[in-house]
C-alpha positions in Angstrom: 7.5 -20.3 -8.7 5.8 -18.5 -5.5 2.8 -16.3 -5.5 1.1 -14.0 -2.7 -1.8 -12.1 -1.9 -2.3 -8.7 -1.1 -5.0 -6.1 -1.3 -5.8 -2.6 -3.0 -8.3 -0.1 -3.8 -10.0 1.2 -6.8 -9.5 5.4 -7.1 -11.1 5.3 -10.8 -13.9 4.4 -13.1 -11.5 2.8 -15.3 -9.3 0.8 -13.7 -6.7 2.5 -11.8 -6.1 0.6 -8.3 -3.7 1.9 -5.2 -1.5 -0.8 -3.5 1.7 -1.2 -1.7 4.9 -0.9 -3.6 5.9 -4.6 -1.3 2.6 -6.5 -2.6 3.4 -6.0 -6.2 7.6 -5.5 -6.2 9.2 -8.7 -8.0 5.6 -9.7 -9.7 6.0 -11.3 -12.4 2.4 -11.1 -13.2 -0.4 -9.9 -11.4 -4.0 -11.1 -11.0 -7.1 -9.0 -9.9 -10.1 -9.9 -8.7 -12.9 -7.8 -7.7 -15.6 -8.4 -5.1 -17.9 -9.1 -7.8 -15.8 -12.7 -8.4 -14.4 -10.5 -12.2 -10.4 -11.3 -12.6 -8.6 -9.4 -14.7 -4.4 -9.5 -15.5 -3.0 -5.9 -14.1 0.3 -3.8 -15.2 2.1 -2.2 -13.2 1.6 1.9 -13.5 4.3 2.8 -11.4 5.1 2.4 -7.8 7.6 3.9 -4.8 9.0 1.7 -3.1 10.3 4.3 0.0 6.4 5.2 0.2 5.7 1.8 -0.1 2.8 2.9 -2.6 1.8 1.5 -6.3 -0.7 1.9 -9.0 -1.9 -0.7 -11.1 -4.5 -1.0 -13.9 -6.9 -3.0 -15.6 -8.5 -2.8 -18.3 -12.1 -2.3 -17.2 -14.6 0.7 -17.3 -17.6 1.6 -14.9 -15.7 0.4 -11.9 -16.8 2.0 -8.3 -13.8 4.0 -7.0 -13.1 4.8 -3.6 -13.7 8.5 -2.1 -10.7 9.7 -0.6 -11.0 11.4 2.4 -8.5 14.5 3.5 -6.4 12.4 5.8 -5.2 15.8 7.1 -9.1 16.0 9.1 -8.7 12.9 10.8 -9.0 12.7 14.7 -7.5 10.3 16.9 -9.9 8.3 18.5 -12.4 8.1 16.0 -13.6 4.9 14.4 -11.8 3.5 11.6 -12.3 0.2 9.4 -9.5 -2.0 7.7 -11.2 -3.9 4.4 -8.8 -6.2 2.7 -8.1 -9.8 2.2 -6.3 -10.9 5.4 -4.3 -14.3 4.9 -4.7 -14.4 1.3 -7.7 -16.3 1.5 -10.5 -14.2 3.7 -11.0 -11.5 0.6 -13.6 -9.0 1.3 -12.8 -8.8 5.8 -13.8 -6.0 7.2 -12.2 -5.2 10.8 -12.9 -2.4 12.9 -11.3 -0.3 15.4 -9.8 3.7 16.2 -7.2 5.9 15.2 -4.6 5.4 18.0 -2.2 8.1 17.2 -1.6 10.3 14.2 2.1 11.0 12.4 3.8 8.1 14.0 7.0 7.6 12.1 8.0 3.6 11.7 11.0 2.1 10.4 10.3 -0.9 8.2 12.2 -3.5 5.6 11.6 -3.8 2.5 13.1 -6.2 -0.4 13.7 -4.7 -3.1 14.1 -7.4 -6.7 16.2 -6.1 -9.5 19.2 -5.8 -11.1 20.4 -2.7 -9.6 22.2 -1.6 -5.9 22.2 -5.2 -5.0 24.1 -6.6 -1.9 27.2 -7.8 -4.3 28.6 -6.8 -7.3 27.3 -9.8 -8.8 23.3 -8.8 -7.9 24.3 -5.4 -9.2 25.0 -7.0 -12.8 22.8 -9.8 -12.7 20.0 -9.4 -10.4 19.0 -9.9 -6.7 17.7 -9.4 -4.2 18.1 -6.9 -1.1 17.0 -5.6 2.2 16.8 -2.1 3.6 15.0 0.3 5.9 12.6 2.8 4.5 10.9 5.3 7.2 7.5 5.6 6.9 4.8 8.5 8.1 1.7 6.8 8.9 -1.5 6.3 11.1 -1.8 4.2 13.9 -4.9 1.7 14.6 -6.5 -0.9 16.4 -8.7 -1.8 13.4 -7.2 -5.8 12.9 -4.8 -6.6 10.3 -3.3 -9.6 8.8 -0.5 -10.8 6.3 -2.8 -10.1 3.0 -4.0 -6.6 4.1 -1.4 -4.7 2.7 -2.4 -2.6 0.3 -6.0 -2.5 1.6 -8.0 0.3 2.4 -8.8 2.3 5.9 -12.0 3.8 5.5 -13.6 6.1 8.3 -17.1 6.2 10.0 -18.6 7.3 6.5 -17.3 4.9 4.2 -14.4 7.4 3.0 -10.8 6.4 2.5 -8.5 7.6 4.9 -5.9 5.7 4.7 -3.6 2.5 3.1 -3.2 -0.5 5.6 1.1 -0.9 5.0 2.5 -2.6 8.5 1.3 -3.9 11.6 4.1 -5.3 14.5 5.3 -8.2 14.6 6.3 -8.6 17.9 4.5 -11.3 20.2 3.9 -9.2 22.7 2.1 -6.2 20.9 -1.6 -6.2 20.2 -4.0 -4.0 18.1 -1.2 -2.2 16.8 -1.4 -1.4 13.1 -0.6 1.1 10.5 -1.9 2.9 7.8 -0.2 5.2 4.9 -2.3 8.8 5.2 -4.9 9.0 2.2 -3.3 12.3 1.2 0.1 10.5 0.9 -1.0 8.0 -1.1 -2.9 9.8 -3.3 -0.1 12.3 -4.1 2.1 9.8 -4.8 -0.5 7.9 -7.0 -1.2 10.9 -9.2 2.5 11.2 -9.9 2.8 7.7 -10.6 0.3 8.2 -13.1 0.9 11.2 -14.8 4.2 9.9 -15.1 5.6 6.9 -13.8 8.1 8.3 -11.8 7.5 9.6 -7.8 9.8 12.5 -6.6 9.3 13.6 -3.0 9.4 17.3 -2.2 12.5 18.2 -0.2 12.6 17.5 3.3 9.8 14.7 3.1 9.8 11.4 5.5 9.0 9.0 3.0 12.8 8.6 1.8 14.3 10.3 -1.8 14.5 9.4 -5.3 12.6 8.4 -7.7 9.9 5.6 -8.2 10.5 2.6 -10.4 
């Protein structure tokens, strides 16, 4: 058995959180805890994994949900901060930093668990597990960012959200260099998710094609 840590952020009073699609894909079960010390056992709403975006819920009521900025406002240079739980184990960080660029287009992989469009026909029947690369619109930062911060939010100089915290590189000679899903991204993808379970992207969009899972 192996377990992780990621981050995520409450959008409603009632328990609706936004996370990555990699911090919750292949959970078995998932265990929230809230910065008041509260845990709580979430479901999974729905999540896309070529957005890398999920929802989750818990059942609780009177939460304090974040306000989303319009990402689509944001200027490069201005001050941004990355709140999350870097390492697993420092929940509740708060890094600062700027915007460094805006539509930066990454290439990431992702593992995907399930018993569908596995690597061999034997995954495909029976289950697996399998690698691809999903290409990502996002916002580039400074703000610091560790394994654990995925899924985290990117909040601007007023305390709004602006953004989800999905990558950072991983090369050893890069510094500062993180990246964050756009707020309006995320949210339109959450608000499919939970009207319906299922994500599909208009034509033409970066964040790959299909449906969510």
């Amino acid at each position: 058995v192996t377990s992780g840590a990621g981050s995520g952020v409450i959008i409603s009073e009632d328990g609706y959180i936004l996370t990555c699609a990699h911090v919750i894909d292949g959970a078995s079960k998932i265990t929230v805890e809230l910065n008041s010390g509260e845990t709580y056992n979430a479901t999974v709403v729905g999540s896309y994994t070529d957005g890398d975006i999920a929802v989750i819920k818990i059942e609780a009521q009177g939460l304090n949900p974040a306000v989303i900025a319009d990402s689509d406002a944001i200027l490069q240079g201005e001050a941004c901060y990355a709140v999350g739980n870097p390492e697993g184990r420092f929940s509740g960080s708060i890094s600062d930093g700027i915007v460094s660029a805006l539509n930066r287009t990454i290439t990431v992989q992702v593992e995907t668990s399930g018993n569908s469009r596995g690597n061999t026909l034997y995954d495909m029947f029976y289950g697996g597990t399998y690698v691809r690369n999903i290409q990502l619109n996002v916002i580039q930062m400074t703000a610091a960012v560790s394994p654990g911060n995925s899924g985290g939010a990117l909040f601007n100089g007023r305390g709004e959200l602006i953004g989800i915290v999905s990558a950072k590189s991983t090369s050893s000679n890069s510094e500062d260099l993180g990246f964050a899903i756009p707020s309006n991204t995320a949210m339109d993808i959450a608000s499919q998710l939970i009207a319906g379970g299922t994500y599909v992207p208009e034509d033409g969009e970066n964040n790959g094609s299909g449906s969510g899972v």
